[in-house]
C-alpha positions in Angstrom: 9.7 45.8 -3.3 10.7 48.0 -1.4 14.2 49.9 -0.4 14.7 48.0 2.2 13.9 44.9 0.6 16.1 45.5 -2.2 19.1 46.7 0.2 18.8 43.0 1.9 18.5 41.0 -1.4 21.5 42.9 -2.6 23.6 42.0 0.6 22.6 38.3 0.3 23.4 37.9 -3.1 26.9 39.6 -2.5 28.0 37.3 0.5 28.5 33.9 -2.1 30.6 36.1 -4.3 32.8 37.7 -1.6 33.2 34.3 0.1 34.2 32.4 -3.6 36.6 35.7 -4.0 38.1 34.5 -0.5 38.2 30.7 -1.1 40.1 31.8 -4.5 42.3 33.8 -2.8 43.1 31.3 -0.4 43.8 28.8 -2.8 46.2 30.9 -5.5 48.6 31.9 -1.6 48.7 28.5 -1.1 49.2 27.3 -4.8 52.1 30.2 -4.7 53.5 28.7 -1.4 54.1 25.3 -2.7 57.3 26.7 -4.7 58.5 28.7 -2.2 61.8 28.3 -0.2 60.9 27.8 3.4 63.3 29.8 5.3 64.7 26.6 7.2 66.4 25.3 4.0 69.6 25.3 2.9 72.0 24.1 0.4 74.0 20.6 2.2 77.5 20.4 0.6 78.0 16.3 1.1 81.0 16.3 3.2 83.5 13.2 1.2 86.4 12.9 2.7 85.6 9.0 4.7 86.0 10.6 8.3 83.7 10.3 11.0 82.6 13.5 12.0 84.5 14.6 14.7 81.2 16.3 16.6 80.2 12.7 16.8 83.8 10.9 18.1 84.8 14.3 19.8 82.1 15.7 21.4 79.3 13.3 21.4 80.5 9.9 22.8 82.5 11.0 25.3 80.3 13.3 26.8 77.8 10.6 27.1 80.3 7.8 28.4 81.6 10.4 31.0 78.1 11.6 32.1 77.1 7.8 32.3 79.3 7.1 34.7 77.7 8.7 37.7 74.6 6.2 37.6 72.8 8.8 38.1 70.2 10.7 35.5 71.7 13.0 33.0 70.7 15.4 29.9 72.3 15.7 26.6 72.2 18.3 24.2 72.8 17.8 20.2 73.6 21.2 18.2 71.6 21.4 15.2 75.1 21.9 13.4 76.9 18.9 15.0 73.8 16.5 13.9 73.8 18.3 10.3 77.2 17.9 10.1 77.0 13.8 10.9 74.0 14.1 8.2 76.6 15.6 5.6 79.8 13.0 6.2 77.3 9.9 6.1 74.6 10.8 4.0 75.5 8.1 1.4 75.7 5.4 3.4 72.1 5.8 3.5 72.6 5.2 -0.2 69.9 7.8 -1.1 69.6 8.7 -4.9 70.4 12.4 -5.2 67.7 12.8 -8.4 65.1 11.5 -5.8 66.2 13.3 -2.7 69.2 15.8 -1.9 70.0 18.7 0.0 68.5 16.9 3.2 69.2 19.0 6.4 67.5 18.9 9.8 66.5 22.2 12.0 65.7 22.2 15.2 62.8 24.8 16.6 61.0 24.9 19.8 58.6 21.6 19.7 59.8 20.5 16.5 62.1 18.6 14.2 62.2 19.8 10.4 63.6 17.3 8.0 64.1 19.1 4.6 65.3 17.9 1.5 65.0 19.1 -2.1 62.8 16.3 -4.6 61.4 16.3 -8.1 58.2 15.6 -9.5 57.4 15.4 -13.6 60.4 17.8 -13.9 59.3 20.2 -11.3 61.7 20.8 -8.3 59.9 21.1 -4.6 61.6 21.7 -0.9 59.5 19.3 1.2 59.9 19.4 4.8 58.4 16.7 7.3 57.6 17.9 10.6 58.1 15.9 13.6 57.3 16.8 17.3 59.0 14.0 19.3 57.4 12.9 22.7 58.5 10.5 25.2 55.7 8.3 27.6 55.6 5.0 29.8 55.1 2.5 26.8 57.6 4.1 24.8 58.6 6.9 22.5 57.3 8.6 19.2 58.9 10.7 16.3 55.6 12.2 16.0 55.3 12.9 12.2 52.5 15.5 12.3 52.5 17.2 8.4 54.7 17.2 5.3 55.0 20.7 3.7 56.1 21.2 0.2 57.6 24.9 0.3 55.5 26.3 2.7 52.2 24.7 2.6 50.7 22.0 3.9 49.1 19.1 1.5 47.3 17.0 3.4 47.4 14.3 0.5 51.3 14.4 0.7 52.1 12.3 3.8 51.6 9.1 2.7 52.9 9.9 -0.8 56.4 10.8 0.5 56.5 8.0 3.4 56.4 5.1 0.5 59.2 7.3 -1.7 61.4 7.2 1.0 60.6 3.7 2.1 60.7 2.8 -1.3 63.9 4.1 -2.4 65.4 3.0 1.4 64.3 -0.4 0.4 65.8 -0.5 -3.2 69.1 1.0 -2.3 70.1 0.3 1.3 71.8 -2.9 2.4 70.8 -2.5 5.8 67.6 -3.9 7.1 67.6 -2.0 10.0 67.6 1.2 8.8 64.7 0.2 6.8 62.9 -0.9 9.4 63.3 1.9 11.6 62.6 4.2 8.5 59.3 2.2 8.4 58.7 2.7 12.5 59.6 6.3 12.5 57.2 7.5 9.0 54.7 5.6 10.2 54.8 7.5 13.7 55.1 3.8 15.7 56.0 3.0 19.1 59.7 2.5 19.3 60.9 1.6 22.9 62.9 3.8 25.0 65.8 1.3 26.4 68.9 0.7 24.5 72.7 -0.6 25.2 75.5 1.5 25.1 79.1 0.1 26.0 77.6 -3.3 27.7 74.7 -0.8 30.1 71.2 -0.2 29.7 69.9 3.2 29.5 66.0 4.8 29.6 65.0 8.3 27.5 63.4 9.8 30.1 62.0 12.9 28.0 62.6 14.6 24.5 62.3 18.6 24.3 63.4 20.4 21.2 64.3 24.1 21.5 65.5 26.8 18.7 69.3 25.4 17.4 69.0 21.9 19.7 67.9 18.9 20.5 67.7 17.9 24.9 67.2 14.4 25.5 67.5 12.8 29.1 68.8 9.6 29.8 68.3 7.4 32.6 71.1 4.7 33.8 69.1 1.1 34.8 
C-alpha cells in the first residue's frame, strides 16, 4: 500500500471517531443544560393579602374602558411586571399544587411568551419553560406553543408530557370549567376566536406583537 494510500485510509477511519466525539459532546452540553437555571426565571413570592392587584383595577380597566370609548381602533400594552404581579395575587385561585408546579412567572421577549415554573420529577427539581409565540389571523387567534424547555434545552418528548400534567392537575383541583377548557385550547395550540364582550360591547384582536418587557395587543370596537 502505498503512502498515500495509507494517508487516506487513516483519514477515513478518523472521521467516525471525530464525528461520535461530536455527537457525545453534544449530548453531555445538553444533558448539563437540562439542570440549568434559564436566565428568565425567578423566585415568585405568592402575593396573600385577598386584593386585586391594583395594575389590573388601576391601570388596566380603565385604560381600556377610556380608550374604547372613541369607537375607533386602539393598542394596549401589558408590562411584564403588571401581568406577573396579577400571576402572584391570584395564583391559587387557579388552585395549582405547589409540589407539582410553583414559582410560575411569565417574560415577555421579542416574538415570545415564556411561561416558567419550577416542577419535580422522582425527586429531581427542573425549571421548565413553555414557549409561546402568539399570532393573530382572519379565522382566529393562536397561543402558538412552539417547545417546552427544561433548564435550557429543548426535549422534544416533553410537550405532551407537561400539557396532560397541567391539564391533569387543572382538572383535579380547579372548580372552574372554563379555565380548564381554555387550558385545554391554549396547550393544545387551538383556534380560539378573536371577539369578546367587555362592559355590554363587542370588541376584535386585530394583532398580537410581543417585544422585550411587554405584551401589544390591538383591539378593534364592532
Amino acid at each position: 500500500m502505498s503512502h498515500l494510500a495509507k494517508l487516506r485510509s487513516r483519514q477515513i477511519w478518523k472521521m467516525p471517531l471525530f464525528l461520535f466525539i461530536f455527537l457525545v459532546l453534544v449530548f453531555v452540553v445538553w444533558l448539563a443544560g437540562i439542570f440549568k437555571r434559564p436566565a428568565h426565571f425567578r423566585t415568585v413570592q405568592i402575593i396573600d393579602d385577598n386584593e386585586i392587584s391594583q395594575y389590573l383595577t388601576n391601570e388596566i380597566l380603565p385604560e381600556f374602558y377610556n380608550k374604547s370609548q372613541s369607537g375607533s381602533e386602539f393598542e394596549m400594552t401589558f408590562s411584564q411586571e403588571g401581568i406577573n404581579d396579577i400571576l402572584a395575587r391570584h395564583i391559587k385561585e387557579l388552585r395549582i399544587n405547589p409540589d407539582v408546579f410553583s414559582d410560575i412567572s411569565i417574560t415577555f421577549k421579542k416574538g415570545r411568551i415564556l411561561l416558567a415554573a419550577l416542577t419535580s420529577w422522582h425527586s429531581y427539581k427542573f425549571i421548565v419553560t413553555a414557549v409561546f409565540k402568539p399570532s393573530v389571523n382572519e379565522e382566529g387567534l393562536t397561543a402558538g406553543l412552539s417547545k417546552i424547555q427544561t433548564g435550557t434545552s429543548t426535549v422534544p418528548f416533553a410537550k405532551e408530557i407537561i400539557r396532560r400534567r397541567v391539564l391533569y392537575e387543572l382538572a383535579r383541583s380547579s372548580r372552574e370549567s372554563d379555565l380548564v377548557h381554555y387550558a385545554g385550547i391554549v396547550l393544545n395550540d387551538k383556534l380560539m376566536p378573536r371577539e369578546f364582550s367587555f362592559n355590554h360591547r363587542d370588541f376584535r384582536i386585530k394583532n398580537i406583537e410581543v417585544e422585550d418587557g411587554k405584551l401589544i395587543i390591538g383591539f378593534v370596537p364592532k
